[in-house]
C-alpha distance (Angstrom), angle and dihedral (degrees) to the residues before:
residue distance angle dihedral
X1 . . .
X2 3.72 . .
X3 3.54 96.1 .
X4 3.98 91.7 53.6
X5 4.05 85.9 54.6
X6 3.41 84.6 54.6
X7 3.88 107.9 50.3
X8 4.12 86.7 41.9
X9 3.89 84.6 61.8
X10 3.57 102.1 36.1
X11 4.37 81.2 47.9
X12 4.04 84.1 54.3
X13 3.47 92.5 50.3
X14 3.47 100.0 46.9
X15 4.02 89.4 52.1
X16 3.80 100.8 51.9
X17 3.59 95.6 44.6
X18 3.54 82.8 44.3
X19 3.64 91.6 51.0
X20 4.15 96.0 43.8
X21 4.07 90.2 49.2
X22 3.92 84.1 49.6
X23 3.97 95.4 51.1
X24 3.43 91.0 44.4
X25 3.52 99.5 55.1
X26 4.41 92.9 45.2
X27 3.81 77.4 49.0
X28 4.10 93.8 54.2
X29 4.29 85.9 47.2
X30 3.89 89.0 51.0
X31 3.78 90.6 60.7
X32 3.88 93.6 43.2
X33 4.21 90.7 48.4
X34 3.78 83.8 44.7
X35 3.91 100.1 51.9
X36 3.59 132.7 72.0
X37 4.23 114.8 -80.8
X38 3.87 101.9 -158.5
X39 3.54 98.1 -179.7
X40 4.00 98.7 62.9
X41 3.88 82.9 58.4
X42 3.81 113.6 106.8
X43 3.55 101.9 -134.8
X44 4.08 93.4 -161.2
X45 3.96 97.2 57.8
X46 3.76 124.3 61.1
X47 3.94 88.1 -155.3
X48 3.65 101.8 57.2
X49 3.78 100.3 91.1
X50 3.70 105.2 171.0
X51 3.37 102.0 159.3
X52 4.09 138.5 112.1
X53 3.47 117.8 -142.0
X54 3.79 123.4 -139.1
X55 4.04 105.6 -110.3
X56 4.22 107.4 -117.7
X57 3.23 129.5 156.2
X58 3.87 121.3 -101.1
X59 4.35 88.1 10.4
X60 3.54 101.7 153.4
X61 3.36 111.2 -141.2
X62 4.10 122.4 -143.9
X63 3.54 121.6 172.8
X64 3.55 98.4 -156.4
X65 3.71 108.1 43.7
X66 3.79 117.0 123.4
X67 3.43 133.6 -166.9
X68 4.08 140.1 160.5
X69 3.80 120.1 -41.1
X70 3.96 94.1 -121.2
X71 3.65 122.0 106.7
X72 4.03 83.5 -130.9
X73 3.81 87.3 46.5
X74 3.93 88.9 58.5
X75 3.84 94.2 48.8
X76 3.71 95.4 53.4
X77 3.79 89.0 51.1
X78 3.57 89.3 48.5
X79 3.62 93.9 49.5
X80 3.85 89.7 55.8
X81 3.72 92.3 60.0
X82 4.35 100.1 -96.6
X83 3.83 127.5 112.5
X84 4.01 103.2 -135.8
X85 3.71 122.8 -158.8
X86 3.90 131.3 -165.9
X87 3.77 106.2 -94.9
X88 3.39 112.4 102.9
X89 3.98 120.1 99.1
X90 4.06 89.1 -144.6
X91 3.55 140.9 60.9
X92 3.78 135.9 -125.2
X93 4.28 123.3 -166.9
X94 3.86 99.1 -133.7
X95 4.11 88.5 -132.6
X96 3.67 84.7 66.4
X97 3.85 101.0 40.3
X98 4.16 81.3 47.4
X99 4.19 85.1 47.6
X100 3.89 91.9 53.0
X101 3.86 96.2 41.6
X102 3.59 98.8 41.8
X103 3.82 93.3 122.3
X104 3.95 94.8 50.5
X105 4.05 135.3 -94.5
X106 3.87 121.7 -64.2
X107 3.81 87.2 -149.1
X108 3.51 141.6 -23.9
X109 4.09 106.7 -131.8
X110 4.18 108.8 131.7
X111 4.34 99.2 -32.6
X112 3.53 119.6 -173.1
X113 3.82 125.7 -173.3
X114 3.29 130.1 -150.5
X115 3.58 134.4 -173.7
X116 3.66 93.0 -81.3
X117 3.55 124.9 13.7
X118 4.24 122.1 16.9
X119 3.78 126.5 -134.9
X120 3.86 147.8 -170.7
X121 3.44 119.1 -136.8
X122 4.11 123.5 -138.7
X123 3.99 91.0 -150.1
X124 4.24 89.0 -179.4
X125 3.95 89.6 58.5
X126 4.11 98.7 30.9
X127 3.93 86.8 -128.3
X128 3.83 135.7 91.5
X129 3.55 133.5 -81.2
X130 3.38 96.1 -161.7
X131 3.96 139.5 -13.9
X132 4.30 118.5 -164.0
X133 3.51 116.3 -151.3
X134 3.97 127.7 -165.0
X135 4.00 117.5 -159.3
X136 3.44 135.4 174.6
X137 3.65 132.9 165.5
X138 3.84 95.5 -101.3
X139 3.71 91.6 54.3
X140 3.86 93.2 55.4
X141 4.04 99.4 47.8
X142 3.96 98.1 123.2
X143 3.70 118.3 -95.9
X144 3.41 116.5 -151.7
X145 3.93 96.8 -166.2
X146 3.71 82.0 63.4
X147 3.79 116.2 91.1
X148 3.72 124.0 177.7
X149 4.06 91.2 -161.9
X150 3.56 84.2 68.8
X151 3.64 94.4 63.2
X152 3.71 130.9 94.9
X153 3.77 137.4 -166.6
X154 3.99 105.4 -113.5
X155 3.68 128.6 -174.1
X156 3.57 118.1 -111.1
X157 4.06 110.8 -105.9
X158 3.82 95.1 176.0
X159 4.03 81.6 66.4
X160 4.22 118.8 83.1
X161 3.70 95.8 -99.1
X162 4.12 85.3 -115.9
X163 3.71 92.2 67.6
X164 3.93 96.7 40.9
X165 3.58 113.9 115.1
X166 4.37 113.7 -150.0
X167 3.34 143.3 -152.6
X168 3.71 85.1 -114.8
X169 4.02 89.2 63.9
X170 3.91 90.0 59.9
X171 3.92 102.0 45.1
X172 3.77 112.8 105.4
X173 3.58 89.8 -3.8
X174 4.06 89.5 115.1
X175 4.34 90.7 -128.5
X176 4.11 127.0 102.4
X177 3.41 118.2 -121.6
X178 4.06 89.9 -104.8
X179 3.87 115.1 -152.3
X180 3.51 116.6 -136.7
X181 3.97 98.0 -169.9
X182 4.15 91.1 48.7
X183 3.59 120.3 -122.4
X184 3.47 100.9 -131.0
X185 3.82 86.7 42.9
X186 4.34 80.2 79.5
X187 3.89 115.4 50.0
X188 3.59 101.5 131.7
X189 3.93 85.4 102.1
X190 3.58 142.4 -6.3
X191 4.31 88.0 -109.8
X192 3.63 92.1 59.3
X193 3.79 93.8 49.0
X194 3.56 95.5 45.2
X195 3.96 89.6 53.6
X196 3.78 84.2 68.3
X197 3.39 93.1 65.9
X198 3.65 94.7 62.6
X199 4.07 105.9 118.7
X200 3.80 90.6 -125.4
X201 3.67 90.6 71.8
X202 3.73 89.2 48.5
X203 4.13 132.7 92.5
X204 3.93 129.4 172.5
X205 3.90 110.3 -86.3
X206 3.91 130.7 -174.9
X207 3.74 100.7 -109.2
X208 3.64 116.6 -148.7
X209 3.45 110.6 33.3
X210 4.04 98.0 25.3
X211 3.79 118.2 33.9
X212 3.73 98.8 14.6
X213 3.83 88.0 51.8
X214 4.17 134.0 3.8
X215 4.41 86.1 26.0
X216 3.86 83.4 44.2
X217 4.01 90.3 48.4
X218 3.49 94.7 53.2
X219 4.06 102.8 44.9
X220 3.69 75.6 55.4
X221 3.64 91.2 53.9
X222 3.68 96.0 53.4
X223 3.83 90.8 46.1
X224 3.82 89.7 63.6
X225 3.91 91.4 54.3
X226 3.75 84.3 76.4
X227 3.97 81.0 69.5
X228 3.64 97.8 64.3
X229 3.76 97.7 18.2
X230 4.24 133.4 56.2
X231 3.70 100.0 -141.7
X232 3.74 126.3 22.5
X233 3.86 115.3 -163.3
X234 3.70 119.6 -164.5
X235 3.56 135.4 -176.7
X236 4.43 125.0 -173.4
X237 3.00 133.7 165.5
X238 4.17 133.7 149.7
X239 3.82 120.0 -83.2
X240 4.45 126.8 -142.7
X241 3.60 103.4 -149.0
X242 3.50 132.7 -169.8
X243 3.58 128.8 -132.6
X244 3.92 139.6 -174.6
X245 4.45 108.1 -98.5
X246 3.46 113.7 -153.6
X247 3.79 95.1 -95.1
X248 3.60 85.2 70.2
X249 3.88 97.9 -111.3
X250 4.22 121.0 109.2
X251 3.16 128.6 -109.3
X252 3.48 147.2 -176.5
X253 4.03 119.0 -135.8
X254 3.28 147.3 161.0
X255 3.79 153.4 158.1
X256 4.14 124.6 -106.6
X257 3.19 126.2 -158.2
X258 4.23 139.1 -134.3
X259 3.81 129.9 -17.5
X260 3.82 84.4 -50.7
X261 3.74 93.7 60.6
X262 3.88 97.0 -133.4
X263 3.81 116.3 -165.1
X264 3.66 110.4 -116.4
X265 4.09 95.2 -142.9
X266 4.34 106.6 -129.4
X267 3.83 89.8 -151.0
X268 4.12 135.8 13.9
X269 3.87 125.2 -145.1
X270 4.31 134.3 -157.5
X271 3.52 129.4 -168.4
X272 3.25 115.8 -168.4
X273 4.32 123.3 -175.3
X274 4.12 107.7 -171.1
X275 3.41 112.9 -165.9
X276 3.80 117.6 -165.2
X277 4.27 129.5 -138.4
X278 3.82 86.2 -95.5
X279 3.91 88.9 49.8
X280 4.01 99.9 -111.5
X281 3.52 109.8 151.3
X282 3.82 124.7 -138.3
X283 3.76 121.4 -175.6
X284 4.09 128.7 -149.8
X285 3.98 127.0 -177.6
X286 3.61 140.0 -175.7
X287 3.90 154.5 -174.0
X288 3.33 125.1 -174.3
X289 3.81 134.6 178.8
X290 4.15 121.7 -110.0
X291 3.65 87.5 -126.5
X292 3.97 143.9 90.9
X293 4.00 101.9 -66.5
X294 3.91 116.9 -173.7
X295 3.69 112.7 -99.2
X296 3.74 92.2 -129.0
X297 3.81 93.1 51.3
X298 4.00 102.9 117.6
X299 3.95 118.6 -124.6
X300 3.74 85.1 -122.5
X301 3.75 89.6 78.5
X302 3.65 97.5 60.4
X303 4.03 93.4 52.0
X304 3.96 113.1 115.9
X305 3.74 127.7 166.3
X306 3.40 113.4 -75.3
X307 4.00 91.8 -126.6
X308 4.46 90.9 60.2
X309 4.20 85.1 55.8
X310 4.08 82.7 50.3
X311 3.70 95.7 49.5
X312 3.41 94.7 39.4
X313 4.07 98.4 46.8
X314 3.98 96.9 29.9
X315 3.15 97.4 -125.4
X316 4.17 137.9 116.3
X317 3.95 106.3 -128.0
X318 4.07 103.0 -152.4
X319 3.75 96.2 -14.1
X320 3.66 87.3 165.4
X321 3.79 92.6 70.2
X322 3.94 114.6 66.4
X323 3.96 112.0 -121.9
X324 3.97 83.4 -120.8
X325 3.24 95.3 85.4
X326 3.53 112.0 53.5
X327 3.86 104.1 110.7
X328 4.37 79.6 -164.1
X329 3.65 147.4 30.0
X330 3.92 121.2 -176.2
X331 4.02 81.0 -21.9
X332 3.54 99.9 -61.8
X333 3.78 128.4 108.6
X334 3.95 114.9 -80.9
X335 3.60 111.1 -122.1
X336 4.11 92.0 -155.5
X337 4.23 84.2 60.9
C-alpha cells in the first residue's frame, strides 16, 4: 500500500514540475515573438518591415524612423523613444546622434541620422522639415583630405521612391540645390561631407543673391560661434508663409518644382542654442526670405523670436531644455532667467 502512496506522489511531482518547466519555456518564446528580430529585416527596402516590436507601455510607434545599422545603434534610438528600421544606406554612432539631440526632437515625422547631423524628412513636399546640426571648434579645424569637388548630389534610397526628390526635379528649374545641414559645417572627413549631399537634406534656394550669398553669410556666422562658444546647436529647416493677395484675404503659396513636384520653401528658419565652457546657454533665431537679399543687409534683421518660427513650422525647437535657462535670446537678456 505504501509503495502505491508513493508512486501517486512521485506521479504528482513529476507533473507540476513538468508543468512549471513547460510554462516557463512558452513564457521565454513570448518574449522572443514579442521583441524586435533584426535579421528578417531587409536592409535594402524601406517597405519590408519584418519586425515585432516588444509590447511597452507609452512606445511610440513610427514606421518610418531610421537610424544606424548597429545593433547598439538601434538600442540608443530605442532608448530615446523611436522605433528604427534598416533602410538607411549610412550609419550614425548613437553617442553622436545622443550629442546632436541632447536638447530633445523638434518632431518626429520620417528622421534619419547620419553620422553627423540628424534630420526629418517632409515626404509630401520632397524637402526637410528640419535638419540638427552639432559644431564645435574641433570638428571644424580644416581637413585637407576632405574635398568638396569630390562630392555629388545623390538621391535618397532610404526614402519610398514616391517621396524622393532628384536631380532631375532641380535642372532648369532656376534654384540651387540649398543644403540645410551646411557642407562646410562637416569636415572632419570626406564621408561626413559627402552625407550632406544627400537630396533629403536639400530644398530649392534662390541662387545668387540668397544661398550663394546672405544664406551663405550666415552659416558662416554660426560657424564662428564655435570661436567663442563649446557647442553650437543648430536647427533649419524651410518655412510656408502666408501673405496678404490682393483681394485682401491670406494665403499661402508657392512654387514646386520637376516631375516630383518639390516645394520651393517662401522663407527659411535657424535656431541656434550656444552653450559656453561653463555651460551658460545663449539662444539665436532666424527667418529669412527665399529671395535676393542685399549683401549689406545685417543678420540682425532676420532675427525673430524663437516661439513665431515654432508656431509657424509646428514644431518644438529644444523642448527638452526649459526656457529658464537661457542666459540670452537674439542677444538680449532673457526675461524667463
Amino acid at each position: 500500500m505504501a509503495w502505491k502512496i508513493t508512486i501517486q506522489v512521485t506521479s504528482l511531482a513529476c507533473v507540476g514540475l513538468g508543468g512549471w518547466f513547460t510554462g516557463t519555456l512558452m513564457e521565454r518564446w513570448k518574449l522572443q515573438q514579442n521583441t524586435c528580430d533584426w535579421s528578417r529585416v531587409n536592409q535594402n527596402s524601406p517597405d519590408n518591415l519584418l519586425y515585432k516590436l516588444k509590447r511597452m507601455p507609452g512606445l511610440p510607434i513610427f514606421g518610418t524612423v531610421s537610424a544606424a545599422s548597429s545593433p547598439e545603434n538601434k538600442l540608443a534610438v530605442l532608448e530615446s523613444g523611436l522605433v528604427p528600421f534598416e533602410s538607411s544606406p549610412v550609419s550614425s554612432k548613437p553617442v553622436r546622434v545622443s550629442q546632436i539631440m541632447k536638447f530633445g526632437f523638434p518632431g518626429l515625422d520620417t528622421v534619419r541620422s547620419f553620422d553627423d547631423y540628424v534630420l526629418s524628412y517632409d515626404r509630401r513636399n520632397r524637402v526637410p522639415h528640419w535638419v540638427f546640426e552639432h559644431l564645435t571648434k574641433e570638428a571644424l579645424v580644416y581637413n585637407e583630405s576632405v574635398d568638396r569637388s569630390k562630392c555629388e548630389f545623390t538621391e535618397d534610397t532610404s526614402m519610398h521612391p514616391y517621396f524622393r526628390s532628384l536631380n532631375s526635379d532641380f535642372r532648369g528649374s532656376g534654384f540651387d540645390r540649398g543644403h540645410m545641414a551646411a557642407a562646410g559645417n562637416h569636415r572632419l572627413c570626406q564621408k561626413h561631407v559627402d552625407q550632406t549631399f544627400l537630396l533629403s537634406n536639400i530644398a530649392p534656394q534662390v541662387g545668387v543673391g540668397f544661398n550663394r550669398n546672405s544664406w551663405n553669410r550666415l552659416e558662416k556666422y554660426v560657424r564662428k560661434m564655435t570661436r567663442t562658444y563649446k557647442n553650437v546647436f543648430v536647427c533649419t529647416g524651410p518655412l510656408y508663409l502666408p501673405r496678404r493677395d490682393s483681394d485682401g484675404k491670406m494665403y499661402v503659396k508657392y512654387e514646386v518644382i520637376g516631375a516630383n513636384s518639390v516645394a520651393v520653401p517662401t522663407h527659411f528658419f535657424k535656431v541656434i542654442v550656444a552653450e559656453t565652457a561653463d555651460q551658460k546657454l545663449d539662444m539665436e533665431a532666424y527667418v529669412m526670405p527665399n529671395q535676393v537679399i542685399d549683401n549689406s543687409t545685417p543678420l540682425t534683421v532676420f532675427q525673430v523670436p524663437p516661439e513665431s518660427i515654432e508656431r509657424a513650422a509646428g514644431l518644438l525647437f529644444f523642448d527638452q531644455l526649459s526656457r529658464d535657462k537661457i542666459r540670452k535670446i537674439n542677444g538680449r537678456e532673457s526675461t524667463t532667467v
